[in-house]
TIVO-139209 format. One line per field, with one value per residue (C-alpha): residue in one letter; x, y, z. Coordinates in pm, 1 decimal. Example, Ala and Ser with C-alpha at 12.3 -4.5 7.8 and 13.67 -1.06 7.14 Angstrom:
res	c(A,S)
X	c(1230.0,1367.0)
Y	c(-450.0,-106.0)
Z	c(780.0,714.0)
# end
This chain:
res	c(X,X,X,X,X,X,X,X,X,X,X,X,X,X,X,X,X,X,X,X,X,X,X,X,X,X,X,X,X,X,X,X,X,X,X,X,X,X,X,X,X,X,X,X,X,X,X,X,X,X,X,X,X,X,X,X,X,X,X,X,X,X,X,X,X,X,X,X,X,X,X,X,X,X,X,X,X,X,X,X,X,X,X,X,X,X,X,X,X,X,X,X,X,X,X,X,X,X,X,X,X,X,X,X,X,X,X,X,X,X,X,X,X,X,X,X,X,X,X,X,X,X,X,X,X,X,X,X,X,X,X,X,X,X,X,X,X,X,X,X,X,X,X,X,X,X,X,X,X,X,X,X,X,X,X,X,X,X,X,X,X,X,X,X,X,X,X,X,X,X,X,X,X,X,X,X,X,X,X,X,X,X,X,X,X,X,X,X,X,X,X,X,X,X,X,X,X,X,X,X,X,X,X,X,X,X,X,X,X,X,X,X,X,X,X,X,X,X,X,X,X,X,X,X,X,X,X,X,X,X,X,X,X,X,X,X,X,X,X,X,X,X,X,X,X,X)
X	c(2607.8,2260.7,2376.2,2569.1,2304.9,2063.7,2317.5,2323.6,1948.7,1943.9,2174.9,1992.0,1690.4,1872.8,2038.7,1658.7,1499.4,1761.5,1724.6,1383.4,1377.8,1604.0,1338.5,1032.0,1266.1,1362.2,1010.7,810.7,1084.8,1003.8,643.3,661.7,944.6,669.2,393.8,622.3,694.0,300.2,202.9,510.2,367.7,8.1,134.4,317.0,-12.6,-171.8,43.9,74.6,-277.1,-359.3,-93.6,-279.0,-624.4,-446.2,-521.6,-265.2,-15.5,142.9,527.9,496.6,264.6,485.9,752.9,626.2,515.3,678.9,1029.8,981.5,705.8,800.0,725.7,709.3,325.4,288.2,76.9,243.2,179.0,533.0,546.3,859.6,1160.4,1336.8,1689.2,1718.1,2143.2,2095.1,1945.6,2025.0,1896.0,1872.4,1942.5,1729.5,1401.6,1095.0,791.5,552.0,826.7,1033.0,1388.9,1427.4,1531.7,1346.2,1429.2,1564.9,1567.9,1605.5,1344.1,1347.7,1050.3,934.7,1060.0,1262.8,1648.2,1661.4,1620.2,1432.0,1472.4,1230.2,1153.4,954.9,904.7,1018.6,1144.0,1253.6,1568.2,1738.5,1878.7,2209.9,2371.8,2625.0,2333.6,2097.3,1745.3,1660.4,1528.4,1360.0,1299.7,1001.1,1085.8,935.7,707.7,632.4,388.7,393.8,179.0,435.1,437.0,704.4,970.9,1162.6,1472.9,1587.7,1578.1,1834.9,1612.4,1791.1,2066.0,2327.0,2553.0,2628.0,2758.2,2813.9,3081.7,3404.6,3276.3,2909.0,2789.5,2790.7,2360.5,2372.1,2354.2,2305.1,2156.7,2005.1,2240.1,2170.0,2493.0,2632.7,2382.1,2442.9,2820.7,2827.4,2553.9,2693.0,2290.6,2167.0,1893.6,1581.1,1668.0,1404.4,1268.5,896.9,806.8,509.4,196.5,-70.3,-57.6,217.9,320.5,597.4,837.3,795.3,556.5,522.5,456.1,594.4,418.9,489.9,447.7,560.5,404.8,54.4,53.6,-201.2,123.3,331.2,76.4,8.6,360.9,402.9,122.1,277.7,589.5,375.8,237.1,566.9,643.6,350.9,368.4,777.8,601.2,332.9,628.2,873.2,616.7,469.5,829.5,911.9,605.3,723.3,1049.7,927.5,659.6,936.2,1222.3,942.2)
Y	c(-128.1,25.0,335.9,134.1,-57.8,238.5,382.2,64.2,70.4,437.9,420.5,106.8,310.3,596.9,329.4,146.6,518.9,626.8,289.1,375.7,701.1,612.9,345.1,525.9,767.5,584.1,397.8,708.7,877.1,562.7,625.9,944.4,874.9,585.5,868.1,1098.3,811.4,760.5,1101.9,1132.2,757.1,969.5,1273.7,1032.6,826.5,1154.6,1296.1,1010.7,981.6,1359.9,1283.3,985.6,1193.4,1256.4,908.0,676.6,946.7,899.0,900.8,1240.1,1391.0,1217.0,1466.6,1771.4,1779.2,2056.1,2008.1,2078.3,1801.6,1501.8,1246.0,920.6,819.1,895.4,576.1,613.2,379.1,291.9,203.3,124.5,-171.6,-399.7,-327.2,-712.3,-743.4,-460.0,-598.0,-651.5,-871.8,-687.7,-940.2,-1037.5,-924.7,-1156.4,-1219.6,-1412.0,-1556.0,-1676.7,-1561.7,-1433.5,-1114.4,-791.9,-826.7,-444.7,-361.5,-65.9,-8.9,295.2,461.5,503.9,841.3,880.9,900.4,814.7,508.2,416.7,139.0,-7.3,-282.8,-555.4,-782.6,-1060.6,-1365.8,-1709.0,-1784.3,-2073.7,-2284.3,-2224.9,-1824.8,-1997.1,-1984.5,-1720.8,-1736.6,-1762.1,-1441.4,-1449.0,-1095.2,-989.0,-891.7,-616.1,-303.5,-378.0,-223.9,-186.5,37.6,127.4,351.3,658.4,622.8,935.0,1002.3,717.9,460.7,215.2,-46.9,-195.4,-451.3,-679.9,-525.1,-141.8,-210.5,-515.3,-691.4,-850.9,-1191.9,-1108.5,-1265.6,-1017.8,-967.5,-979.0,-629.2,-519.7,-149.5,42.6,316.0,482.4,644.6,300.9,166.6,434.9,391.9,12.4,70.7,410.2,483.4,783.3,778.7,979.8,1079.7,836.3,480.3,290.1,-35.6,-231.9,-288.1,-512.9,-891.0,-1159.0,-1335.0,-1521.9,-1247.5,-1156.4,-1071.6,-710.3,-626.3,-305.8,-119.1,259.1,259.1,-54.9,-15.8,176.2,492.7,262.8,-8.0,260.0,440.8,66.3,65.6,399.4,293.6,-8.2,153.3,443.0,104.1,-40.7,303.0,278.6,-31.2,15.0,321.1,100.4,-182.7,54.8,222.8,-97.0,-274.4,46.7,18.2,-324.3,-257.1,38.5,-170.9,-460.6,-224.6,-129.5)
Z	c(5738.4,5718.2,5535.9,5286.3,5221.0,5205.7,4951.6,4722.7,4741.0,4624.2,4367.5,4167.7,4216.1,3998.6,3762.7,3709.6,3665.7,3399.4,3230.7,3186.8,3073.3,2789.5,2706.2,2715.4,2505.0,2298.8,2192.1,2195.8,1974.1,1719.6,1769.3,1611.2,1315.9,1218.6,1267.6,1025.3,778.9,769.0,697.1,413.8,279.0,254.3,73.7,-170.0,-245.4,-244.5,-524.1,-740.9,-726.4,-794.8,-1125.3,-1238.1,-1280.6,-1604.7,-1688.8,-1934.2,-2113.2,-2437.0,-2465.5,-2622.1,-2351.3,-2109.7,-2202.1,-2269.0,-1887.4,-1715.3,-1616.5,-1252.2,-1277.8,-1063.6,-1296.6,-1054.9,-1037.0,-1391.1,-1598.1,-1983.6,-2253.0,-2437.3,-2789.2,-2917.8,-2957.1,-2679.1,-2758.7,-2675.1,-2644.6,-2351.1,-2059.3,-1690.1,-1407.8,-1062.1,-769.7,-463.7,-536.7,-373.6,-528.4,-347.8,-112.3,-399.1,-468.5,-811.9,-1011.1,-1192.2,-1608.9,-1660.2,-2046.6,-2266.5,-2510.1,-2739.9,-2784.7,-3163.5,-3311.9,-3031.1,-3000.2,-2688.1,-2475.1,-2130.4,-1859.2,-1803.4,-1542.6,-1672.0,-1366.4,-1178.1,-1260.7,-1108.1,-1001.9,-1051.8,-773.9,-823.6,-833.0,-1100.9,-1380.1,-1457.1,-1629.6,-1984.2,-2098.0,-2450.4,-2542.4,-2770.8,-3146.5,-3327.7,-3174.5,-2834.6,-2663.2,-2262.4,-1989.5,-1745.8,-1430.5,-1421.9,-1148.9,-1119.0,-858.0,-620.5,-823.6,-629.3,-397.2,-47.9,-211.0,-52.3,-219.7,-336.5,-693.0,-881.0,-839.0,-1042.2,-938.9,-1097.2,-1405.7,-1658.0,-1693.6,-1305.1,-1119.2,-763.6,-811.1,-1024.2,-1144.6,-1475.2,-1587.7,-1578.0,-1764.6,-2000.2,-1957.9,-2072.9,-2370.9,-2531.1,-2580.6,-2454.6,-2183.1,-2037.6,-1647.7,-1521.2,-1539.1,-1653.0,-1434.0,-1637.8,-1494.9,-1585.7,-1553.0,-1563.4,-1896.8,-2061.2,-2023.0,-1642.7,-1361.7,-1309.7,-926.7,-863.1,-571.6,-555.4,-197.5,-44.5,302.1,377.9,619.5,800.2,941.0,960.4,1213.5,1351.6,1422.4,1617.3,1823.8,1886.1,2010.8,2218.4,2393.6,2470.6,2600.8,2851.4,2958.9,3046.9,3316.2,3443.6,3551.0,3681.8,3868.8,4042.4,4054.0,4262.7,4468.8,4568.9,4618.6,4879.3,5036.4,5083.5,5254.8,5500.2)
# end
């Protein structure tokens, strides 16, 4: 009876040590993809900042940068026209804890045949997903300081595409050859979110980098610590578990 219950004992020991393991594992292995999302957060600040030294291009300047350039980070001052019939509402962005949309337009740059997106901030959603807001776009020259977004330009959505049962201004990602698709008006490869303060139109609040290296390295610390503290139980729950067999 002795040695069965000798063997029970042993083999929870084994089960409780591999249960661990995989734990600590697990947690440090999340401390470090937080560490590596941190340092990749840093080089991106790092390089949008480095581009920015340029200061505020012009549209022109903007593309006679070299074509290898990466142009997110770039600050560009846009004169042109709101092509006011083309524009789109991208669902479930928060601003400030309120539900609401991002106002996506095309405006065409002057002496330009070409067109680009350009986010021009949040707006208020009303209370029911049957109605959508009243957008009142600007006439004439417009004139907007936006900052260059190029490659991955879809956000996290609820859904991957827009669907049948969407109002027609109502879209779920950002996807340019669609854009271009349902407008017939040729596009640059990349997109312009304004920056500056909130007015009648919409309330810019686009943040190139979302969350700091700083949480994300607060975060892997926090998992090295759960890590620890997983070893420090299972090393006094086996202590007590020893000291109470004897």
């Amino acid at each position: 009876m002795q040695v069965v219950l000798r063997h029970k004992q042993k083999l929870s020991s084994i089960i409780t040590i591999c249960m661990v393991v995989v734990v600590v594992l697990v947690c440090v292995r999340l401390g470090f993809w937080q560490l590596e999302r941190g340092e990749k957060k840093q080089q991106q600040l790092t390089a949008i900042a480095q581009i920015q030294t340029h200061g505020v291009m012009s549209w022109s300047q903007l593309l006679n940068l070299p074509k290898q350039w990466n142009k997110t980070g770039v600050l560009v001052e846009l004169k042109g026209t709101l092509l006011s019939e083309h524009y789109w509402l991208l669902d479930n962005q928060v601003y400030n804890g309120q539900v609401g949309y991002d106002l996506l337009a095309l405006l065409k740059p002057n002496n330009d045949m070409r067109a680009v997106l350009v986010n021009l901030g949040w707006v208020r959603a009303p209370l029911s997903r049957d109605i959508l807001p009243t957008i009142v776009m600007p006439k004439g020259e417009f004139t907007v300081k936006a900052q260059i977004k190029e490659n991955n330009l879809s956000s996290f959505t609820l859904e991957d595409k827009t669907s049948s049962g969407d109002l027609p201004k109502r879209i779920q990602s950002i996807d340019l050859s669609f854009i271009q698709s349902h407008t017939n008006s040729p596009l640059v490869n990349f997109m312009a979110y304004r920056q500056g303060e909130g007015d009648e139109i919409a309330i810019p609040h686009y943040e190139a980098v979302v969350m700091s290296p700083q949480k994300h390295n607060a975060y892997a610390v926090q998992w090295f610590l759960i890590a620890f503290a997983c070893v420090v139980v299972a090393i006094f729950a086996s202590k007590k578990r020893n000291k109470n067999e004897k």
